[in-house]
C-alpha positions in Angstrom: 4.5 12.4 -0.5 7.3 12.8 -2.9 9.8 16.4 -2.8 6.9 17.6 -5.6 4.6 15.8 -7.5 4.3 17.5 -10.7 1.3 17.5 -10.5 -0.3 20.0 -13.5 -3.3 17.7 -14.0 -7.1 18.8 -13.6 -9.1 18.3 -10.1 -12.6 17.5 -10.9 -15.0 17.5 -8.6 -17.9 16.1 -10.6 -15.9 12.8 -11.1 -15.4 12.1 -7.5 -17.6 8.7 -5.7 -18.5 7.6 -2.8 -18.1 4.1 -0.8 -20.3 2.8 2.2 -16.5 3.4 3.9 -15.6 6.7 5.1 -14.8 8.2 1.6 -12.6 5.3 0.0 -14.2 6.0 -3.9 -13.7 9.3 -3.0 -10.1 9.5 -2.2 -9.7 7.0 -5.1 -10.9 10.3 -7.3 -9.1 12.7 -5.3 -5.9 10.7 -5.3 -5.7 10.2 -9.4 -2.8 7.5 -9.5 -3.1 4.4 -11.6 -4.6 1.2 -10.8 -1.9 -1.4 -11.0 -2.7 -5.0 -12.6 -1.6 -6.8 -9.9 -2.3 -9.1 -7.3 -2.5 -7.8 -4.3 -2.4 -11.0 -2.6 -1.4 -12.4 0.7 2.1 -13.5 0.7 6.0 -12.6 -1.1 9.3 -12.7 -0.1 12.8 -13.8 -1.2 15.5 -16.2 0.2 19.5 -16.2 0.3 21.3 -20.2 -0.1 23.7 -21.0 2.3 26.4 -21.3 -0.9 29.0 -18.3 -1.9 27.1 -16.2 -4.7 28.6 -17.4 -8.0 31.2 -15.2 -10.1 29.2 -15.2 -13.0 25.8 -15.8 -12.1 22.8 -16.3 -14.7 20.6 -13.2 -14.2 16.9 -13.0 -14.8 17.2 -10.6 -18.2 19.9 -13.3 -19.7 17.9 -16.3 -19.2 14.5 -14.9 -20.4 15.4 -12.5 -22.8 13.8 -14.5 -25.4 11.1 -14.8 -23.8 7.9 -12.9 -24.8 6.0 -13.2 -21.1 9.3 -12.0 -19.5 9.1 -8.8 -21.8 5.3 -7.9 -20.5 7.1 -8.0 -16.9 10.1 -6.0 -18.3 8.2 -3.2 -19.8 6.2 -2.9 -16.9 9.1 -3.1 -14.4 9.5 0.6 -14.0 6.6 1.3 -13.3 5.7 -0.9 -10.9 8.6 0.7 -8.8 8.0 4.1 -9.3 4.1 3.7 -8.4 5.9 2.2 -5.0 8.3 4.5 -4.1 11.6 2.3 -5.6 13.1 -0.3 -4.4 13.6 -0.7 -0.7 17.8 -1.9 -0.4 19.3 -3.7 2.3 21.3 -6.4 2.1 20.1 -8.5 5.2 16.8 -8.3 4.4 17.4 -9.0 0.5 19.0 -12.1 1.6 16.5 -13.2 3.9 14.3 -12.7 0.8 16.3 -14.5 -1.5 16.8 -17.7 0.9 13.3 -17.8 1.1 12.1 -17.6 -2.6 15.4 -20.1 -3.3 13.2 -22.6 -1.2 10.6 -22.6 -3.2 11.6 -22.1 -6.6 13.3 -25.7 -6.3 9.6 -27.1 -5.5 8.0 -24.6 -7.7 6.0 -26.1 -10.7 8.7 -24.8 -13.1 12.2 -25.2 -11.4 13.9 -24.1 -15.0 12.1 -20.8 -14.2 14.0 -18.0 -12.7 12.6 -15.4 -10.6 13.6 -11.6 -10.1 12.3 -10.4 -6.8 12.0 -6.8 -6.0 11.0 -5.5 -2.8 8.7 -2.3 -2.8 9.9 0.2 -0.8 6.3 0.6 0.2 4.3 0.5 4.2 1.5 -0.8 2.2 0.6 -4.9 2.6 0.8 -6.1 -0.9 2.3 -9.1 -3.2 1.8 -9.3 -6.4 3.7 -11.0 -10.0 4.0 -9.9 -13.6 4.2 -12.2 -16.1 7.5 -14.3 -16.9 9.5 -14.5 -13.2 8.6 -10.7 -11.6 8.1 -10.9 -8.2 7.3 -8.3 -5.7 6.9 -7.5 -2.3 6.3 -4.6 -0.5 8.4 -3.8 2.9 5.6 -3.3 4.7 4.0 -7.0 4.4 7.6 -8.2 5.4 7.1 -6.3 8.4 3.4 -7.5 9.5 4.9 -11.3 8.6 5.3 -12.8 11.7 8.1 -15.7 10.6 9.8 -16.8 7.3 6.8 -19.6 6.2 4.0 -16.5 6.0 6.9 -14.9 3.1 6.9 -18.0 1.7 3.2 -18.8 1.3 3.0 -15.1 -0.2 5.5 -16.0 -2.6 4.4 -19.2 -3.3 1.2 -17.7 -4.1 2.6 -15.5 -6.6 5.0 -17.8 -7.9 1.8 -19.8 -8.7 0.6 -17.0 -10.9 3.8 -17.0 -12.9 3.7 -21.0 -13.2 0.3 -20.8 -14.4 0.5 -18.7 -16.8 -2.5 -16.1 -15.2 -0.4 -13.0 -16.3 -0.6 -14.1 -20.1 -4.4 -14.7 -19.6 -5.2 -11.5 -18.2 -3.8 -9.9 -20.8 -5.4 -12.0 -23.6 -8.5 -10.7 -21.4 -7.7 -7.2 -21.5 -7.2 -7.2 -25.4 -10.5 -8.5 -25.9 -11.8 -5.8 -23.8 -9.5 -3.0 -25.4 -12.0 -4.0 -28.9 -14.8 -4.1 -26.6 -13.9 -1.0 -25.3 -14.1 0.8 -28.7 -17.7 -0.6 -29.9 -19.0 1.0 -26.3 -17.2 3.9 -26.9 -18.1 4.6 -30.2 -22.1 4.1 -29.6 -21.8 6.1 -26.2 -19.8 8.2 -26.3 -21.1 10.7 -24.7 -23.2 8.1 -22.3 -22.2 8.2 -18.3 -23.4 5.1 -18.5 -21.0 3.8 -21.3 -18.0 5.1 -19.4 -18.9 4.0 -16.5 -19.2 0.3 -17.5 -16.0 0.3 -19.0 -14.6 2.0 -16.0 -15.6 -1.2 -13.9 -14.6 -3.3 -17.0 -11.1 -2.2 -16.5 -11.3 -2.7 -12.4 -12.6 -6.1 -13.1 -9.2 -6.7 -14.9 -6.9 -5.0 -12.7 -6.8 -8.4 -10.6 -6.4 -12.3 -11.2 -10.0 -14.1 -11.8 -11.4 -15.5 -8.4 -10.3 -19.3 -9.7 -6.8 -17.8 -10.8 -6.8 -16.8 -7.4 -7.7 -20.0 -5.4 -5.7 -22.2 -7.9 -2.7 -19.6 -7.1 -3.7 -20.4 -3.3 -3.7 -24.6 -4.1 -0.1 -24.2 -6.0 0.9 -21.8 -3.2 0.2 -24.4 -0.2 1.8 -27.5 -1.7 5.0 -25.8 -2.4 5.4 -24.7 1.0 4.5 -28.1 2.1 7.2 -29.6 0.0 10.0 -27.4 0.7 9.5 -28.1 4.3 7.7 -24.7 5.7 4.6 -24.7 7.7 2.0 -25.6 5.4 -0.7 -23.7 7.3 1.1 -20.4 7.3 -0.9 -19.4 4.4 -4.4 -19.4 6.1 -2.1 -17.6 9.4 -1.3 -15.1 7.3 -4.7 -14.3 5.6 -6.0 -14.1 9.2 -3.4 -11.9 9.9 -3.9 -9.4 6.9 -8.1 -9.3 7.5 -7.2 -8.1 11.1 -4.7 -5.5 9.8 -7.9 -4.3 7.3 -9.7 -4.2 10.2 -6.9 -2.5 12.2 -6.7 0.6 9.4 -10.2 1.1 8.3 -11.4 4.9 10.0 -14.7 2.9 10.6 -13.4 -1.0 11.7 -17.7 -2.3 11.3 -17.7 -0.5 7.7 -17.8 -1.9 4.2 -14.9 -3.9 4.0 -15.0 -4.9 0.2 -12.5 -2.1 -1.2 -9.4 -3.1 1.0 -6.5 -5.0 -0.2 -8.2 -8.0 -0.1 -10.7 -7.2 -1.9 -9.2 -8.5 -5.2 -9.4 -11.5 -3.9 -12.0 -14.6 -3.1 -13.4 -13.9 0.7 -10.7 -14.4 3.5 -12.6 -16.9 5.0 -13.1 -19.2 1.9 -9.9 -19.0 1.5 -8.5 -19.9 4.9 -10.7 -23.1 5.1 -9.1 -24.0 1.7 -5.5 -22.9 2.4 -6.0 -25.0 6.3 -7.5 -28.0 4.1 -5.2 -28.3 1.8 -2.7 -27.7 4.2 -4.3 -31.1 6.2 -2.6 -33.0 3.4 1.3 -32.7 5.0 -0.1 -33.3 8.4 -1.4 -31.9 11.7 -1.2 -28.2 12.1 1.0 -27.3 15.1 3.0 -30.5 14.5 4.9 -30.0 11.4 6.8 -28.0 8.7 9.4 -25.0 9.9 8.3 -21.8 10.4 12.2 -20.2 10.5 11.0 -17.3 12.7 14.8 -17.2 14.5 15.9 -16.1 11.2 13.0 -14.3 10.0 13.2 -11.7 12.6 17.5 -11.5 12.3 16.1 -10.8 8.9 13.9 -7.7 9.4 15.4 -6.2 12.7 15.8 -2.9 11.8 13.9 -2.7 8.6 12.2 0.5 8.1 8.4 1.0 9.4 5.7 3.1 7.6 6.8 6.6 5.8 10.5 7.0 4.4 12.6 9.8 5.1 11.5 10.9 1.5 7.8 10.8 1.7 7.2 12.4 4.8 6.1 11.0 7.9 3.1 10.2 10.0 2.8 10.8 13.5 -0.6 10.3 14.7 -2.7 13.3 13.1 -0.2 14.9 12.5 2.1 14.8 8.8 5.8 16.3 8.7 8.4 16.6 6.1 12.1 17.1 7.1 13.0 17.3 3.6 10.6 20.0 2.8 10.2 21.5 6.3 6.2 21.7 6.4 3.6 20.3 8.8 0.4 20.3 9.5 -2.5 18.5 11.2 -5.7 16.9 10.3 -9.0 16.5 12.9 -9.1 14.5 15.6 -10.6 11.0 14.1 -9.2 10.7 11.2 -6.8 8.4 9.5 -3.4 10.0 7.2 -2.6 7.7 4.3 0.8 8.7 3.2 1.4 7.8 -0.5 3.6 8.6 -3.0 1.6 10.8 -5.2 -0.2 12.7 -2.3 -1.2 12.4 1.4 -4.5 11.5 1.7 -6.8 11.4 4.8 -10.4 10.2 5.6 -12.6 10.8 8.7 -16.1 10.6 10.0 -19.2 11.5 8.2 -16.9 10.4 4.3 -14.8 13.1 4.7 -11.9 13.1 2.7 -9.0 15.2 1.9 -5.8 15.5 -0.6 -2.6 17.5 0.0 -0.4 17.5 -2.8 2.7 20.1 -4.5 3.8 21.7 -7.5 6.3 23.3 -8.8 5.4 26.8 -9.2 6.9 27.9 -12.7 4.5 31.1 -13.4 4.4 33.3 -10.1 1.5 34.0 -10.7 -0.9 35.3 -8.2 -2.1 32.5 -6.1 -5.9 33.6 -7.0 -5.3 33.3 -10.6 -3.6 30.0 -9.7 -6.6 28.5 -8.6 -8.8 30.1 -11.4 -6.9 28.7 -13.9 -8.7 25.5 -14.6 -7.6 22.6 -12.7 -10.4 22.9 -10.2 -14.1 21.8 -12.0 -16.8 23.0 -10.3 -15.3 26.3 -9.2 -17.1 28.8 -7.8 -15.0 32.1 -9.0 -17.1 34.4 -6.5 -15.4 32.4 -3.6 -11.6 33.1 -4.6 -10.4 34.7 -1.5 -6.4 35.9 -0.9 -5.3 34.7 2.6 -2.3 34.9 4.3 -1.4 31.4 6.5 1.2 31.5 9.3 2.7 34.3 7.4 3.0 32.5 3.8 0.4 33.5 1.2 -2.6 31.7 0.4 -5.6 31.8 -1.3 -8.7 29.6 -1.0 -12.0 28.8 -2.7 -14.7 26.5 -2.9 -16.6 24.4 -5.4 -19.7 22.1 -5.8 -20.2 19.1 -8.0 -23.1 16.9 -7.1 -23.5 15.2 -4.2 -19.8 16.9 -3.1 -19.1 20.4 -2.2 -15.0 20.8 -2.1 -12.6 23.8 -0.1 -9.5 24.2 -2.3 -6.9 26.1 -0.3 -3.3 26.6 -1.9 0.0 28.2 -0.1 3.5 29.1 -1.6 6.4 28.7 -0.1 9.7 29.2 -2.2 8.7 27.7 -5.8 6.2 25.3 -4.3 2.3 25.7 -4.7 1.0 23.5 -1.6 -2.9 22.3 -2.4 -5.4 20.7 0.3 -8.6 19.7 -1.2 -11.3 18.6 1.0 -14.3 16.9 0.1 -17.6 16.5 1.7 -20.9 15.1 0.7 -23.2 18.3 -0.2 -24.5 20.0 2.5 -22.5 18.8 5.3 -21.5 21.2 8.0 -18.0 19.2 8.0 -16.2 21.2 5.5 -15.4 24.5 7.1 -13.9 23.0 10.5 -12.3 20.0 8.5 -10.5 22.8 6.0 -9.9 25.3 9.2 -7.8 23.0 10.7 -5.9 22.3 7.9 -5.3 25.8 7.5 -4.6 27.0 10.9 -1.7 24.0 11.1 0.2 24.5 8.2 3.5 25.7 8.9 7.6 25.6 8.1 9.1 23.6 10.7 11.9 25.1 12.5 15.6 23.7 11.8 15.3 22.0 15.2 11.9 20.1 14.0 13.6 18.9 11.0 16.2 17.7 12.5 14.4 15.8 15.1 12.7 13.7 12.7 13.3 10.2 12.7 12.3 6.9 10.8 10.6 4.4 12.6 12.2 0.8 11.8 11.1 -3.0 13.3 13.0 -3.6 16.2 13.4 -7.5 17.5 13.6 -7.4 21.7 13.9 -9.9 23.8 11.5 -10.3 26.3 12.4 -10.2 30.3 11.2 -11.4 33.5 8.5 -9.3 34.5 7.3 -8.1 30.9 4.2 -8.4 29.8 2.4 -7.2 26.5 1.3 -4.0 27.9 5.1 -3.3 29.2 6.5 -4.2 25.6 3.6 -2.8 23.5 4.4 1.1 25.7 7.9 0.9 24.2 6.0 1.4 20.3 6.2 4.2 18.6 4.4 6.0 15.9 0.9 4.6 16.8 -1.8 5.8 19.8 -3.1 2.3 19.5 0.4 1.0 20.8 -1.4 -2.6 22.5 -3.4 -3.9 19.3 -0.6 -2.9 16.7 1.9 -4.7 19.0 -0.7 -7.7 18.8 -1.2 -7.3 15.0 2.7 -6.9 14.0 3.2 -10.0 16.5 0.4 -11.7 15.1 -0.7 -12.2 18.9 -4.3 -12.8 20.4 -6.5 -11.1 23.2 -5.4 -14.2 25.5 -1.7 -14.2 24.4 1.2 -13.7 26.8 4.8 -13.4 27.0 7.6 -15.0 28.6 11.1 -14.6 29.3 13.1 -15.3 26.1 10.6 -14.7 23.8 11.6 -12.2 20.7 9.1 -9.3 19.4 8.8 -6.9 17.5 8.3 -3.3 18.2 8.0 -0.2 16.0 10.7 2.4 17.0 13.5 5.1 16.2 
């Protein structure tokens, strides 16, 4: 979570849905941020030539600035960054990027065209391109990436977007649907129904069309084929990202179809593609380069999960150096740390939202939460409290199948706000919001200054390690053995042996 969101916009309750998987429609609602057009698809990265960096070189802006798809990526450029926290900088990793995208944009279906590749500063998985040469990558899909030819096929994949020309026909798509949009909107205006097809119009658009996404996946393979990559590092990969779906989901046998794959075709219809088309430069095992050796050089020491400047998450537990808060959520549930707010979800589709404002009025926090941001307010409910010795004030409200506590705190000129959601009727809400409560504190000075960022750290293994002995060293996880297995893209039967280089997650 940012310093302060600025967040002055409305919560309402009646808008809020529900997924088969532990609240994920509903934190959608409760979370508000903007559904980004892009792909969220397997694979992105960037690579550094072995040549000196020219005096004068050509940048992307110079050589496309005539070009109308380059200015949809332009204009949408800053945003994409923002929604991702900005970009993530370090030269080492940039040029392990950079060598990597280099690779392929020789064998790329369009060598003439040039690429700018940003990476996100981001823990989430994701890849995605905008039309004319932007290409992004978030840090935390470089750090699940498990050797240089899983980058590539991700970039491949989205430089197979950009070659196609799938940016430019998304959008053609979405004009149509902007003049669709206004003949439904017109006759129903005041229909649900109306608003909520065009609300799934405008998901259906948010990603690539299934055969956009399978020909991205055909392009993807051949050029890491023929710039001499492991051609099957694509289907690794999607394995790889499935098991890390698996890996987050609060309930791992839930509904899986709202995860970041879900934009996409079926993992497993697209591994046997990806591992068939792959067939085509030869038996798997036996050729193509995987450049792991200078993968991991690469990402040693790249930063793991929550920045310094969103807070971190430490099992159930979220803290802010910067901002010197804490608090805790039940035992069970899963903290999603994003830019906009910190969201959480547990058993039973529980789901809360923490979030700040800046407080401008001083006005009594009661009258703060009557003033009309919260829909489906029950005034009678408003309640002063005092918290850990800051002042508080708390409420409820109902909506449907949901029934919400809204609990604010000030400290300073900051309006703290947890919102916790539970269907109607569920004796979840009052211990869910009391723990919430009875957490929340400052942190001392010596808290603060404790805090560290975790980062990717390459080890060597010794004699006498063994998966359990390297997997104790992780931090930031109570899980330590499978995310050591998924970050290492390892199996139950996999072992270790002296020499072998890993990754770990620690200060």
């Amino acid at each position: 979570m940012n310093r302060t969101t600025g967040m002055d916009g409305q919560f309402r309750a009646k808008s809020a849905g529900v997924s088969r998987r532990a609240g994920t429609a509903l934190l959608g609602a409760l979370l508000g941020g903007v559904l980004l057009s892009g792909c969220q698809s397997a694979i992105e990265q960037t690579y550094e030539p072995s040549v000196s960096p020219s005096s004068n070189p050509q940048i992307v802006e110079e050589v496309q600035k005539d070009d109308p798809r380059a200015q949809v990526g332009a204009r949408e450029h800053p945003r994409i960054v923002a929604s991702y926290g900005g970009e993530y900088q370090d030269a080492k990793t940039e040029r392990l990027v950079a060598r990597i995208a280099g690779a392929l944009t020789v064998v790329s279906e369009n060598p003439s065209q040039s690429y700018r590749i940003t990476i996100l500063n981001s823990p989430a998985i994701n890849a995605f391109a905008l039309p004319g040469g932007y290409l992004y990558v978030t840090r935390g899909l470089l750090a699940l990436a498990d050797d240089a030819s899983e980058v590539a096929a991700v970039l491949s994949h989205e430089m197979g977007h950009v070659t196609a020309n799938h940016g430019i026909e998304r959008q053609q798509r979405e004009e149509a649907e902007v003049i669709a949009s206004r003949v439904v909107s017109e006759v129903l205006s005041s229909d649900l129904a109306g608003k909520q097809a065009l609300a799934r119009g405008k998901l259906r658009l948010a990603a690539f069309s299934r055969n956009q996404e399978l020909q991205a996946d055909v392009i993807g393979v051949r050029m890491l084929g023929e710039a001499g990559y492991d051609p099957y590092a694509a289907a690794r990969f999607l394995d790889s990202m499935a098991a890390y779906s698996r890996f987050s989901s609060v309930d791992p046998d839930s509904d899986q179809s709202l995860d970041f794959l879900s934009s996409h075709p079926s993992a497993p219809q697209r591994v046997d593609l990806a591992r068939r088309h792959a067939r085509a430069f030869g038996v798997e095992g036996e050729v193509g380069d995987r450049g792991r050796d200078y993968y991991l050089a690469g990402i040693d020491g790249l930063l793991y999960g929550d920045s310094p400047q969103e807070g971190y998450v430490r099992g159930q537990t979220f803290l802010h150096g910067k901002l010197g808060i804490r608090f805790d959520v039940p035992a069970g549930f899963q903290i999603d740390n994003k830019a906009q707010a910190v969201l959480a979800t547990g058993p039973g589709e529980v789901a809360v939202r923490f979030d700040g404002v800046a407080d401008t009025q001083k006005r009594s926090l009661t009258d703060y939460i009557a003033s009309g941001w919260v829909t489906g307010l029950q005034p009678d409910t408003i309640h002063a409290i005092t918290i850990n010795g800051l002042e508080a004030a708390t409420a409820r409200a109902s909506a449907e199948r949901w029934d919400f506590d809204v609990t604010v705190i000030r400290i300073d000129t900051q309006i703290y706000r947890f919102l916790t959601a539970v269907p109607k009727g569920s004796p979840s809400l009052e211990p869910t919001a009391d723990v919430l409560r009875a957490s929340f504190r400052r942190m001392t000075p010596q808290e603060a200054a404790a805090l560290k960022p975790l980062r990717i750290r390459v080890v060597t293994a010794k004699p006498g390690d063994t998966l359990a002995t390297l997997s104790a060293r992780m931090m930031g996880t109570d899980r330590k053995l499978d995310l050591f297995r998924l970050i290492n893209a390892m199996q139950v039967t996999s072992t270790v042996k002296p020499g072998d280089k890993v990754k770990i997650i620690s200060e």
